[in-house]
LUMLUM-285143 format. One record per residue (C-alpha): x, y, z; residue in one letter. Coordinates in steps of 0.05 Angstrom, whole numbers, padded with zeros to 5 digits, always signed. Example, Ala and Ser with C-alpha at 12.3 -4.5 7.8 and 13.67 -1.06 7.14 Angstrom:
2
+00246-00090+00156A;+00273-00021+00143S;
***
This chain:
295
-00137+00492+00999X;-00165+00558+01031X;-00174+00617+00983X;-00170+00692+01024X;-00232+00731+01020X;-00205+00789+01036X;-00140+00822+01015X;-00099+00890+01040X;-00100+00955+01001X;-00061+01013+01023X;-00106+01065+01026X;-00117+01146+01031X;-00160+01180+01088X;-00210+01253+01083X;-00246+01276+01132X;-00283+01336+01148X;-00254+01361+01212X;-00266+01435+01216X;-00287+01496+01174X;-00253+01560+01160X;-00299+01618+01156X;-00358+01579+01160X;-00339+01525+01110X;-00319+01458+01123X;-00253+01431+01089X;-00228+01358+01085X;-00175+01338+01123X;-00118+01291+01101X;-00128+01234+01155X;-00061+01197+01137X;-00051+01131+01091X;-00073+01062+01128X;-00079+00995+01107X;-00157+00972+01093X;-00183+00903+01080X;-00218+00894+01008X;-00274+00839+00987X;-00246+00794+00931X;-00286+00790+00872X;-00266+00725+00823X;-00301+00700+00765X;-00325+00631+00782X;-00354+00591+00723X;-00402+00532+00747X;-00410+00463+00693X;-00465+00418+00707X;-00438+00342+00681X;-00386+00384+00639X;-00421+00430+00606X;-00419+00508+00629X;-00482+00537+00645X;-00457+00606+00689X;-00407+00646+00701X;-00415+00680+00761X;-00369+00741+00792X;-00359+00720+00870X;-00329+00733+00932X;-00278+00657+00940X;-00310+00617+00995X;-00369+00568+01000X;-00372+00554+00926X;-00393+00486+00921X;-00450+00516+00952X;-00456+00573+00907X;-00460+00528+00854X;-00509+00467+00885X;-00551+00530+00903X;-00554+00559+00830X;-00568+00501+00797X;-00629+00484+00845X;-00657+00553+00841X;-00658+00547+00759X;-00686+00481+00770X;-00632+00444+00747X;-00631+00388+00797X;-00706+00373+00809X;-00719+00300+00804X;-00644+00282+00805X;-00590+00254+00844X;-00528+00292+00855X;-00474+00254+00846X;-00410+00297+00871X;-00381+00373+00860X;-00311+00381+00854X;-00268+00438+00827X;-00231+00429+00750X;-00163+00455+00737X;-00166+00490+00673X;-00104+00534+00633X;-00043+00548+00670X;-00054+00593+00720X;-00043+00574+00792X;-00112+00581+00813X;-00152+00569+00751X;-00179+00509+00782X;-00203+00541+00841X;-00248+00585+00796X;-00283+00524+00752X;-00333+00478+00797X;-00373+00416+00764X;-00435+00399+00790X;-00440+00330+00767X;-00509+00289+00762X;-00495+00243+00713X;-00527+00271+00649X;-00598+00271+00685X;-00602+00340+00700X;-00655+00387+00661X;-00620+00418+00599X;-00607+00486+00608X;-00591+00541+00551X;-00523+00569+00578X;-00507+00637+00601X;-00438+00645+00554X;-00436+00714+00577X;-00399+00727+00651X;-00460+00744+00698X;-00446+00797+00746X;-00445+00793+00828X;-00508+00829+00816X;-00540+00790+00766X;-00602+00738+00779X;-00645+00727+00722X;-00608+00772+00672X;-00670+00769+00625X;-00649+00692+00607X;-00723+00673+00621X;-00785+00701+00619X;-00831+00695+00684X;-00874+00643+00664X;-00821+00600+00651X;-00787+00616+00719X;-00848+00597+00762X;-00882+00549+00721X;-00846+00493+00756X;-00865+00522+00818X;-00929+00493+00863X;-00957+00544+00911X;-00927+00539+00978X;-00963+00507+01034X;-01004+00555+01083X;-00963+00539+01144X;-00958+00572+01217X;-00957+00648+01236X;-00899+00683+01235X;-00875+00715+01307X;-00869+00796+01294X;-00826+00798+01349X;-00783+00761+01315X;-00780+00785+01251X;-00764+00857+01273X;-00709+00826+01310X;-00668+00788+01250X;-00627+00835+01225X;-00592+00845+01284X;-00584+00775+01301X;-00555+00763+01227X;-00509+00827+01235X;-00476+00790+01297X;-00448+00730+01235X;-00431+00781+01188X;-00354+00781+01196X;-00336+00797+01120X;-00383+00858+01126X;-00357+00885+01189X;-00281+00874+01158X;-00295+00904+01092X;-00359+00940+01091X;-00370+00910+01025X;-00412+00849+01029X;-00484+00820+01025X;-00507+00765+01061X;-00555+00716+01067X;-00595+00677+01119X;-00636+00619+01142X;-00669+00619+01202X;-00711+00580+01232X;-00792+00602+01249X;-00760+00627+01331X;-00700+00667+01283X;-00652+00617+01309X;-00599+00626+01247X;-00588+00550+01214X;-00542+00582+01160X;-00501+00650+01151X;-00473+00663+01073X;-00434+00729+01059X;-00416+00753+00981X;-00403+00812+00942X;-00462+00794+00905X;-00536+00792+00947X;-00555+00729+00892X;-00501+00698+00908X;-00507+00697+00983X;-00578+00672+00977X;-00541+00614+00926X;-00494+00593+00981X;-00542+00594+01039X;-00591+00554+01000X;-00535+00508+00975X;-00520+00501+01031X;-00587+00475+01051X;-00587+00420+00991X;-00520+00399+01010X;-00551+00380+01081X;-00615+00352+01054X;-00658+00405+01096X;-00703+00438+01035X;-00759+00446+01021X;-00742+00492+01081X;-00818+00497+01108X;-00829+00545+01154X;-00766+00572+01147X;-00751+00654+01148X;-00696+00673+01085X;-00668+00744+01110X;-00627+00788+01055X;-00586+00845+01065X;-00607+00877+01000X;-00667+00891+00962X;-00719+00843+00952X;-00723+00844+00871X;-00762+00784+00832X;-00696+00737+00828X;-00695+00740+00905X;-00770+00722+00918X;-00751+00664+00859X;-00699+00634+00902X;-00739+00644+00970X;-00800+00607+00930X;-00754+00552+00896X;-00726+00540+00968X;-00792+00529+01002X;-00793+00585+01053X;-00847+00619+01078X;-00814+00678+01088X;-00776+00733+01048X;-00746+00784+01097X;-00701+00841+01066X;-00669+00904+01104X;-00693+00946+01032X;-00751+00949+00984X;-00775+00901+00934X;-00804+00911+00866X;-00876+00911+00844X;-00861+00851+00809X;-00830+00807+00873X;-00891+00828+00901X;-00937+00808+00864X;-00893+00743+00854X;-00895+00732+00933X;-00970+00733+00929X;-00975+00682+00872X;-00926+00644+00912X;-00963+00648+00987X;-00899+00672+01009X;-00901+00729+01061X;-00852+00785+01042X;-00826+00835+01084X;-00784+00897+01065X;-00750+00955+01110X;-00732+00899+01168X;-00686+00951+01203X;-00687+00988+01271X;-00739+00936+01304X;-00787+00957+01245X;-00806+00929+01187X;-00865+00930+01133X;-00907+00871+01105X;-00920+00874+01025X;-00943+00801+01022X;-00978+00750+01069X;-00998+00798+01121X;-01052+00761+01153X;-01000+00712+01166X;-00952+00756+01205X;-00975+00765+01282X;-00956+00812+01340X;-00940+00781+01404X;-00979+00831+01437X;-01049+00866+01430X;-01023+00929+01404X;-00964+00900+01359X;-00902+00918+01307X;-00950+00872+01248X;-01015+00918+01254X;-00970+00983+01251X;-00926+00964+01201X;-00974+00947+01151X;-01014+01004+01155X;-00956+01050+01144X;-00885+01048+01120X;-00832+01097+01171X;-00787+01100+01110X;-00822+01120+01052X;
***
C-alpha cells in the first residue's frame, strides 16, 4: 500500500514588493495551496525487539531500517532473513509505522533507544566513539578520485531530488559510482535518514562494501555521517556544508576522503587530499585545498 509523502496545506503569502518613503513593506501575496513533507514516527524491531524509533518522511522504509541496523552494526556476520511491517493498536496505519527486521535471533544485541530519536538524530550520545569505530577496519587505499567529478555531484543529484523541489523541505542522500553515475537517490526530512535508506538500499541489493563508491549528502558532514559513509565502505564523503572537527579527524582514521562546500562547481577537501586529482594541470583539487571560497 503506498503511503503520500507529501500532503496540501493552505497557506498565506508576504512579499516585499515596494517601499514607501524609502522603506520596504510586505505585501499580502494571496492564500495558495503548498505541498508539506510528512514527518511519521517509524519505530524499527530487530527479531521483535525495538531498538529505534526514528521520526521520517513515509517511503523507502524497509530500507531505512536494513540501513540503520547495518550502520550500528547490527547485522555483521548475519543473515537477514525478511523485513516486513507489524500492525500494532488500532489505528489505520499503525502498521505502516512499525517494521521488523528479522534475522533470527543472530543479530548483535543492541541496548535500545526507548526514547523517539529525532529526523535529526544519529548517534544521540548512545555510544561513545570508541565503541562506534572499533568494529571498523581501515578502508582500503583504492583509486583517485576525478575532481571534475566531484565538483559536478551536486548538480547531478539535484536533477533526482523531486521531494525537495516539491516541498523545499528535504535531505537527501546519494551513491554514486567513482564516474558520479548515481546508483541510488534517497530523500527524507532527516539527512541520517536519507544516508539509512540509500545505504539500505545498498544491503538490500547485496552491493556493499560499496568500494570505490562516492556517498554525497545534502547536509553537513557531522561524525554520524562519516560513521555511516565508513560502515558502508565508501571512499568518499561528499557534503554541500561543513563537517565537524570530529568527522574529520574520523575520516582520517578511516582513509576516507571527505569533502565539504561541494556547491557551485567548487568544493574543499578536509580529508584524503592526496587522493583527490584534477583532470587538468591547473585543477579545482589544488585550489580547493589550499583555500576555502566560503569561509
Amino acid at each position: 500500500m503506498a503511503r503520500s509523502r507529501t500532503e496540501s496545506r493552505l497557506v498565506r503569502r508576504f512579499a516585499i514588493a515596494g517601499a514607501e518613503g524609502g522603506v520596504a513593506s510586505p505585501a499580502d501575496q494571496g492564500r495558495a495551496h503548498q505541498r508539506l513533507l510528512v514527518e511519521e514516527p517509524l519505530e524499527i524491531r530487530v527479531d521483535g525487539t525495538t531498538v529505534a524509533t526514528t521520526m521520517r518522511t513515509p517511503g523507502h522504509d524497509f530500507e531505512l531500517a536494513v540501513g540503520w541496523c547495518h550502520a550500528e552494526g547490527l547485522l555483521d556476520g548475519v543473515e537477514l532473513r525478511g523485513i516486513r511491517y507489524c500492525a500494532t493498536g488500532s489505528a489505520v496505519d499503525a502498521g505502516f509505522n512499525v517494521v521488523t527486521v528479522e534475522t533470527s535471533g543472530r543479530g548483535r544485541p543492541v541496548e535500545p533507544r526507548l526514547n523517539p530519536m529525532t529526523s535529526s538524530c544519529g548517534i544521540c550520545g548512545t555510544d561513545t566513539v570508541d565503541r562506534l569505530l572499533e568494529r571498523l577496519d581501515r578502508l582500503p587505499v583504492g583509486a583517485p578520485l576525478s575532481a571534475d567529478v566531484l565538483s559536478s555531484v551536486t548538480e547531478w543529484v539535484a536533477a533526482d531530488q523531486e521531494l525537495f523541489r516539491s516541498t523545499g523541505g528535504s535531505h537527501a542522500a546519494a551513491v554514486l559510482s567513482p564516474d558520479g553515475r548515481a546508483c541510488v537517490v534517497r530523500e527524507d526530512i532527516g539527512r541520517h535518514n536519507a544516508v539509512d535508506k540509500a545505504v539500505g538500499r545498498m544491503v538490500l541489493d547485496g552491493d556493499l562494501p560499496a568500494t570505490g563508491s562516492i556517498l554525497w549528502i545534502s547536509g553537513r558532514a557531522s561524525l554520524e555521517m562519516v560513521q555511516k559513509a565508513w560502515a558502508a565502505g565508501v571512499a568518499a564523503l561528499v557534503s554541500v556544508s561543513a563537517p565537524s572537527s570530529l568527522a574529520v579527524r574520523t575520516a582520517e582514521r578511516a582513509g576516507m576522503v571527505l569533502i565539504g562546500f561541494a556547491r557551485d562547481g567548487r568544493f574543499t577537501v578536509y580529508a584524503g587530499a592526496d587522493r583527490v586529482l584534477a583532470d587538468s594541470e591547473v585543477g579545482i583539487a589544488t585550489r580547493c585545498v589550499s583555500e576555502d571560497p566560503y569561509i
